[in-house]
C-alpha positions as CSV (number, residue, x, y, z in Angstrom):
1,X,-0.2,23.0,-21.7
2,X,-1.7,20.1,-19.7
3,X,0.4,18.8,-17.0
4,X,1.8,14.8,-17.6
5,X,2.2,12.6,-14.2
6,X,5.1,11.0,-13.6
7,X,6.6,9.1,-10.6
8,X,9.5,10.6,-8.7
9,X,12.0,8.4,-10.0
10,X,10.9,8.8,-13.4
11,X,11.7,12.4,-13.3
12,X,15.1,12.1,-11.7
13,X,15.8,9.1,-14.6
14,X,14.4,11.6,-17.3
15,X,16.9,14.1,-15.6
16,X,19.8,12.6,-15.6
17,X,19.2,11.6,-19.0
18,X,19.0,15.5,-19.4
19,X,22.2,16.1,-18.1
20,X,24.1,13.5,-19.8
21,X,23.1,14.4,-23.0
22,X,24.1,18.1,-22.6
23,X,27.4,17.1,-20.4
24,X,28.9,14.2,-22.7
25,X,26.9,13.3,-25.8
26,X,26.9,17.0,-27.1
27,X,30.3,18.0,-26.4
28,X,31.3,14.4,-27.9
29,X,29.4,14.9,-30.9
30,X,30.5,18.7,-31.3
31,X,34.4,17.1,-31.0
32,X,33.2,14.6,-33.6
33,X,31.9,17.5,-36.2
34,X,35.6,19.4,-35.9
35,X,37.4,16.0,-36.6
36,X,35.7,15.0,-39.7
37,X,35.5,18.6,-40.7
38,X,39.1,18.6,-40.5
39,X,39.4,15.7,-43.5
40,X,38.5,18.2,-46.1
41,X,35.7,18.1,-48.7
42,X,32.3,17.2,-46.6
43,X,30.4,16.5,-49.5
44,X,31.6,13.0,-49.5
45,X,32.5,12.6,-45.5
46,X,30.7,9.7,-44.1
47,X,32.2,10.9,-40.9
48,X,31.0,14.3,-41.0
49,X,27.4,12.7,-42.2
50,X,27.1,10.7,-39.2
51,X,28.2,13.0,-36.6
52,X,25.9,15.8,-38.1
53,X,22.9,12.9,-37.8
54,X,24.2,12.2,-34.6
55,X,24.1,15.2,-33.5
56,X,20.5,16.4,-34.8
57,X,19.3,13.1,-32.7
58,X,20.9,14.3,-29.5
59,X,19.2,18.3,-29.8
60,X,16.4,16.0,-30.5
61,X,15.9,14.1,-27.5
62,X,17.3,17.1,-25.4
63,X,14.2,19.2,-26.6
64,X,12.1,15.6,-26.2
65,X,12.8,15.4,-22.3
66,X,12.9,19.5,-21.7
67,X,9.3,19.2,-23.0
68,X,8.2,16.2,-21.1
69,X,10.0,18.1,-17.7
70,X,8.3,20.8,-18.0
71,X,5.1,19.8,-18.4
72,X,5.7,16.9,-15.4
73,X,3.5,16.8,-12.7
74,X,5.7,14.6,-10.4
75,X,4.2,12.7,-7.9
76,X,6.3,10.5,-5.2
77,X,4.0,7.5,-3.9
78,X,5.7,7.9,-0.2
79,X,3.2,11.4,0.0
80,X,0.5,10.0,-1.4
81,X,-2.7,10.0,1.3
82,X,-5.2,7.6,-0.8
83,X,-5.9,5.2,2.4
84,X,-5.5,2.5,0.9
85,X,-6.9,3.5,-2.6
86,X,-5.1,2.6,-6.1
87,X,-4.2,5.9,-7.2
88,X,-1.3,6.9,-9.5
89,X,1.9,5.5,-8.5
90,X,0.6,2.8,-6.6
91,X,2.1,-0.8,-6.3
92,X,-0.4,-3.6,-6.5
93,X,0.0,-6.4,-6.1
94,X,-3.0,-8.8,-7.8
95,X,-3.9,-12.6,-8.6
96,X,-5.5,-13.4,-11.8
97,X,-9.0,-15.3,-10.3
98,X,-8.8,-17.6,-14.0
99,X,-5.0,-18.5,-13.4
100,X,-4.2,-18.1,-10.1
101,X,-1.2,-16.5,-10.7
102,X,0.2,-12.9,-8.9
103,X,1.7,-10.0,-10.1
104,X,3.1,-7.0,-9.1
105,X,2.8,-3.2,-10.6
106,X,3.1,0.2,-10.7
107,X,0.8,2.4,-12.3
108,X,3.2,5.1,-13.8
109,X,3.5,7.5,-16.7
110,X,3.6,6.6,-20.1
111,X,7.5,7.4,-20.3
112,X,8.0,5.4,-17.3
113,X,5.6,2.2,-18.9
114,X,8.1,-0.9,-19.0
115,X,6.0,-4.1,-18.3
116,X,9.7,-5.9,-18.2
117,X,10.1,-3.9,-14.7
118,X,6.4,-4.2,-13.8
119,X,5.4,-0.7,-14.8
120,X,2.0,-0.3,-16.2
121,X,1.1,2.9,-17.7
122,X,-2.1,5.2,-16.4
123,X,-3.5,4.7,-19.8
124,X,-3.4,0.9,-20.3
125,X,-6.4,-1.2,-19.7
126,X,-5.4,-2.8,-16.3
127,X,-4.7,1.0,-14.6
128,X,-7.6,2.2,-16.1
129,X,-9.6,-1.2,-14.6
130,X,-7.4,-0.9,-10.8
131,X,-7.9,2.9,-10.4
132,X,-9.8,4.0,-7.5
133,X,-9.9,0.3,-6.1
134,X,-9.2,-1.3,-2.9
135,X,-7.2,-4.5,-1.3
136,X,-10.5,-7.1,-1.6
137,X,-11.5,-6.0,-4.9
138,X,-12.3,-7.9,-7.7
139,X,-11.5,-6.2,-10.7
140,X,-12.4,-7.1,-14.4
141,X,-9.6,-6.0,-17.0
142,X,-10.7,-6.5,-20.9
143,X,-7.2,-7.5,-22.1
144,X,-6.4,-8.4,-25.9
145,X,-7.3,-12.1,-24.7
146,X,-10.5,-11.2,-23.6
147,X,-11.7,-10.4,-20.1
148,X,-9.7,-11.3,-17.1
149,X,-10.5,-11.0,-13.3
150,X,-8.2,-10.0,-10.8
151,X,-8.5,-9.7,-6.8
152,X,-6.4,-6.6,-5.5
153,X,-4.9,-8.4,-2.8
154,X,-2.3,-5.4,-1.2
155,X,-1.7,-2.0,-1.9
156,X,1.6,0.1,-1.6
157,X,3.2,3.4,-1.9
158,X,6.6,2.8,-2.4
């Protein structure tokens, strides 16, 4: 199995995810199954239904994120030695040449991707375009829109 690269803190957020599912949702849900058990016939239990559904969604996503951990190649930005280099986990910050406006990212994994936060993922257009640049750079990114310049104006390993 290939390895996946996520950031440092998108490990320890994929862990405590982990942890809470196996510490308080699956008890929970287990507690849930007795009760409606307890009301007799489950052919017709909405409460047992639900709980069993819930529960099949929590061993779910607790298999989901063992998966994804174990095949994580984590990567903390603070040990990164790119000199100055856009390399995973980088923040850039850019200004689009056509708008003038800046923005901030981070290049992270795909589970980590959350444009809302200014996470980009590795595999969208604008990483793939910023990889492997410098500050100074003028970078062309074929967006949806069409094609967009950007000047890398600082990078950072935070």
């Amino acid at each position: 199995m290939s390895s996946v690269p996520i950031t440092k803190y998108g490990a320890e957020l994929l862990k405590e995810e982990l942890i809470r599912l196996k510490t308080k949702e699956r008890p929970a849900v287990i507690l849930a199954i007795a009760e409606a058990r307890s009301h007799g016939d489950l052919s017709e239990n909405a409460e047992y239904d639900a709980a069993k559904e819930r529960q099949s969604f929590i061993e779910g996503r607790i298999a989901d994120l063992e998966g994804k951990l174990g095949a994580a190649q984590v990567i903390d930005p603070l040990l990164l030695e790119a000199d100055g280099r856009i390399v995973f986990a980088s923040t850039v910050h850019l200004e689009d040449l056509g708008s003038g406006e800046k923005v901030t990212y981070q290049i992270v994994g795909l589970d980590e991707a959350d444009l809302k936060q200014s996470k980009v993922s590795i595999t969208s257009p604008i990483a793939r375009a910023l990889i492997g640049k410098y500050a100074g750079d003028v970078v062309e990114v074929q967006a949806p829109a069409g094609v967009r310049e950007y000047e890398v104006l600082e990078v950072r390993y935070v």
